[in-house]
C-alpha angles and dihedrals in degrees: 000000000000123000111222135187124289108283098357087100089113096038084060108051098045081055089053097043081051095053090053087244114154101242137154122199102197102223120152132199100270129171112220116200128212129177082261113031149358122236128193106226136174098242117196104246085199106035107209098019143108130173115229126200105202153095131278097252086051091046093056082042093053090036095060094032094064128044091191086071111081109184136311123254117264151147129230089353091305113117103240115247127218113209117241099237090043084054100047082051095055091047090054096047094046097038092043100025141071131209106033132158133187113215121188082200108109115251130225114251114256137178114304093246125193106217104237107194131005138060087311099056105160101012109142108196134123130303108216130170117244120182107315100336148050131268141186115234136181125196116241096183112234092000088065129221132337104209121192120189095249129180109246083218090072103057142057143200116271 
Protein backbone atom coordinates (compact mmCIF):
# COMPACT_ATOMS: atom_id res chain seq x y z
CA UNK A 1 0.00 0.00 0.00
CA UNK A 2 1.78 3.09 -1.03
CA UNK A 3 1.11 6.73 0.70
CA UNK A 4 0.99 9.49 -1.89
CA UNK A 5 0.77 13.32 -1.75
CA UNK A 6 -2.36 15.24 -0.72
CA UNK A 7 -4.78 15.19 -3.60
CA UNK A 8 -2.35 13.15 -6.41
CA UNK A 9 -4.27 10.06 -5.58
CA UNK A 10 -5.69 10.10 -9.05
CA UNK A 11 -2.56 11.29 -10.72
CA UNK A 12 -1.20 8.37 -9.39
CA UNK A 13 -3.19 5.82 -10.26
CA UNK A 14 -3.70 6.81 -14.18
CA UNK A 15 0.63 6.68 -14.11
CA UNK A 16 0.45 3.73 -12.84
CA UNK A 17 -2.35 2.41 -15.13
CA UNK A 18 -0.07 3.71 -17.76
CA UNK A 19 2.85 1.88 -16.54
CA UNK A 20 0.65 -1.68 -16.66
CA UNK A 21 1.08 -1.82 -12.81
CA UNK A 22 -1.87 -3.89 -10.86
CA UNK A 23 -3.40 -1.06 -8.58
CA UNK A 24 -6.87 -0.28 -6.84
CA UNK A 25 -7.80 3.15 -5.70
CA UNK A 26 -10.84 2.43 -3.20
CA UNK A 27 -13.71 5.58 -4.28
CA UNK A 28 -16.92 5.10 -3.84
CA UNK A 29 -20.56 7.16 -5.63
CA UNK A 30 -21.11 9.97 -3.04
CA UNK A 31 -23.95 13.56 -3.25
CA UNK A 32 -22.42 16.57 -1.94
CA UNK A 33 -24.56 19.01 -1.03
CA UNK A 34 -24.01 23.13 -1.19
CA UNK A 35 -26.50 26.00 -0.29
CA UNK A 36 -26.97 26.03 -3.95
CA UNK A 37 -26.55 22.78 -5.48
CA UNK A 38 -25.67 18.84 -5.08
CA UNK A 39 -23.10 17.29 -6.92
CA UNK A 40 -22.42 13.42 -7.31
CA UNK A 41 -18.62 12.92 -6.74
CA UNK A 42 -16.24 9.90 -6.46
CA UNK A 43 -15.05 10.47 -2.92
CA UNK A 44 -11.47 8.35 -1.65
CA UNK A 45 -12.59 6.18 0.81
CA UNK A 46 -8.64 6.01 1.92
CA UNK A 47 -7.19 9.55 1.31
CA UNK A 48 -3.36 9.09 0.55
CA UNK A 49 -3.45 5.88 -0.23
CA UNK A 50 -3.21 3.42 -3.20
CA UNK A 51 -3.10 -0.50 -3.20
CA UNK A 52 -0.49 -1.95 -5.18
CA UNK A 53 -0.37 -5.59 -6.54
CA UNK A 54 3.38 -6.28 -7.23
CA UNK A 55 6.68 -7.54 -6.35
CA UNK A 56 9.28 -6.13 -4.41
CA UNK A 57 11.61 -5.38 -7.29
CA UNK A 58 8.35 -3.52 -9.10
CA UNK A 59 7.46 -1.66 -5.73
CA UNK A 60 11.38 0.12 -5.43
CA UNK A 61 10.80 0.66 -9.38
CA UNK A 62 7.42 2.38 -8.86
CA UNK A 63 8.68 3.97 -5.84
CA UNK A 64 11.81 6.05 -7.81
CA UNK A 65 9.92 6.47 -10.97
CA UNK A 66 7.57 8.39 -9.61
CA UNK A 67 8.05 11.36 -7.10
CA UNK A 68 4.06 11.48 -6.42
CA UNK A 69 4.61 7.88 -4.35
CA UNK A 70 5.92 8.53 -0.72
CA UNK A 71 6.49 5.66 0.70
CA UNK A 72 4.67 2.48 1.13
CA UNK A 73 2.89 1.30 4.78
CA UNK A 74 4.84 -0.91 6.94
CA UNK A 75 5.75 -2.01 10.02
CA UNK A 76 9.45 -2.54 11.51
CA UNK A 77 10.96 -1.71 7.78
CA UNK A 78 8.57 -4.72 6.09
CA UNK A 79 5.89 -3.26 3.44
CA UNK A 80 2.56 -4.28 4.93
CA UNK A 81 0.52 -6.99 2.86
CA UNK A 82 -2.74 -7.13 2.41
CA UNK A 83 -4.04 -10.80 1.87
CA UNK A 84 -5.72 -11.54 -1.42
CA UNK A 85 -8.91 -12.74 -0.18
CA UNK A 86 -9.00 -9.43 2.75
CA UNK A 87 -8.51 -7.26 -0.30
CA UNK A 88 -11.33 -8.89 -2.76
CA UNK A 89 -13.59 -8.31 0.38
CA UNK A 90 -12.79 -4.54 0.70
CA UNK A 91 -13.38 -4.05 -3.10
CA UNK A 92 -16.75 -5.62 -2.75
CA UNK A 93 -17.80 -3.65 0.22
CA UNK A 94 -16.67 -0.55 -1.13
CA UNK A 95 -17.81 -1.33 -5.21
CA UNK A 96 -21.61 -3.03 -4.02
CA UNK A 97 -22.08 -1.37 -0.75
CA UNK A 98 -22.83 1.87 0.66
CA UNK A 99 -21.94 3.30 3.64
CA UNK A 100 -18.36 1.91 4.45
CA UNK A 101 -15.77 3.15 6.51
CA UNK A 102 -12.24 2.09 7.07
CA UNK A 103 -10.93 2.63 11.15
CA UNK A 104 -7.40 2.13 12.08
CA UNK A 105 -9.09 1.71 16.00
CA UNK A 106 -8.84 -1.96 17.01
CA UNK A 107 -12.07 -3.77 17.11
CA UNK A 108 -13.40 -6.02 19.57
CA UNK A 109 -13.50 -9.48 18.47
CA UNK A 110 -16.89 -10.69 17.52
CA UNK A 111 -18.60 -14.31 16.00
CA UNK A 112 -16.98 -15.53 12.72
CA UNK A 113 -20.27 -14.93 10.61
CA UNK A 114 -20.88 -16.32 6.85
CA UNK A 115 -23.11 -13.21 4.78
CA UNK A 116 -26.38 -15.01 3.55
CA UNK A 117 -28.06 -12.64 0.92
CA UNK A 118 -26.92 -9.43 -0.53
CA UNK A 119 -23.90 -8.11 -2.63
CA UNK A 120 -21.47 -10.05 0.07
CA UNK A 121 -23.04 -13.78 -0.26
CA UNK A 122 -20.50 -15.96 1.03
CA UNK A 123 -18.39 -13.67 2.50
CA UNK A 124 -16.97 -15.23 5.92
CA UNK A 125 -15.39 -12.17 8.11
CA UNK A 126 -16.00 -10.85 11.52
CA UNK A 127 -19.52 -9.45 13.26
CA UNK A 128 -18.62 -6.49 15.63
CA UNK A 129 -20.64 -4.28 17.19
CA UNK A 130 -20.33 -0.68 16.22
CA UNK A 131 -22.71 2.29 18.16
CA UNK A 132 -26.03 1.02 18.38
CA UNK A 133 -25.98 -1.23 15.73
CA UNK A 134 -24.28 -3.99 14.06
CA UNK A 135 -21.73 -3.97 11.31
CA UNK A 136 -19.84 -6.32 9.07
CA UNK A 137 -15.83 -5.92 9.14
CA UNK A 138 -13.39 -7.27 7.71
CA UNK A 139 -9.65 -6.96 8.91
CA UNK A 140 -7.32 -5.44 6.51
CA UNK A 141 -3.96 -5.93 8.79
CA UNK A 142 -2.03 -2.57 9.35
CA UNK A 143 -4.38 -0.73 7.45
CA UNK A 144 -7.10 -1.59 10.26
CA UNK A 145 -10.75 -2.58 9.80
CA UNK A 146 -13.25 -1.98 6.85
CA UNK A 147 -16.74 -1.86 8.56
CA UNK A 148 -20.48 -2.02 6.14
CA UNK A 149 -24.18 -1.35 7.95
CA UNK A 150 -25.45 -5.25 7.55
CA UNK A 151 -28.76 -6.85 8.60
CA UNK A 152 -28.11 -9.28 11.25
CA UNK A 153 -30.97 -11.39 9.31
CA UNK A 154 -28.56 -12.07 6.46
CA UNK A 155 -25.87 -13.64 8.10
CA UNK A 156 -24.97 -16.95 10.56
CA UNK A 157 -22.51 -18.27 12.88
CA UNK A 158 -19.94 -20.14 11.47
Amino acid sequence: MARVGSCQEKKVAAGLAGRGVEHYLPVRREVRRWSDRRKVIDALVLPRYIFLHCTDTERLEVLSSDPKIRGFLSMDGVPSVVRDSEMEAFRRMVEQGSGVSVTSEPLAPGDRVRVLDGPLTGLECELVSVGAGRCLAVRLGLLGTATMDLDIQTVEKI
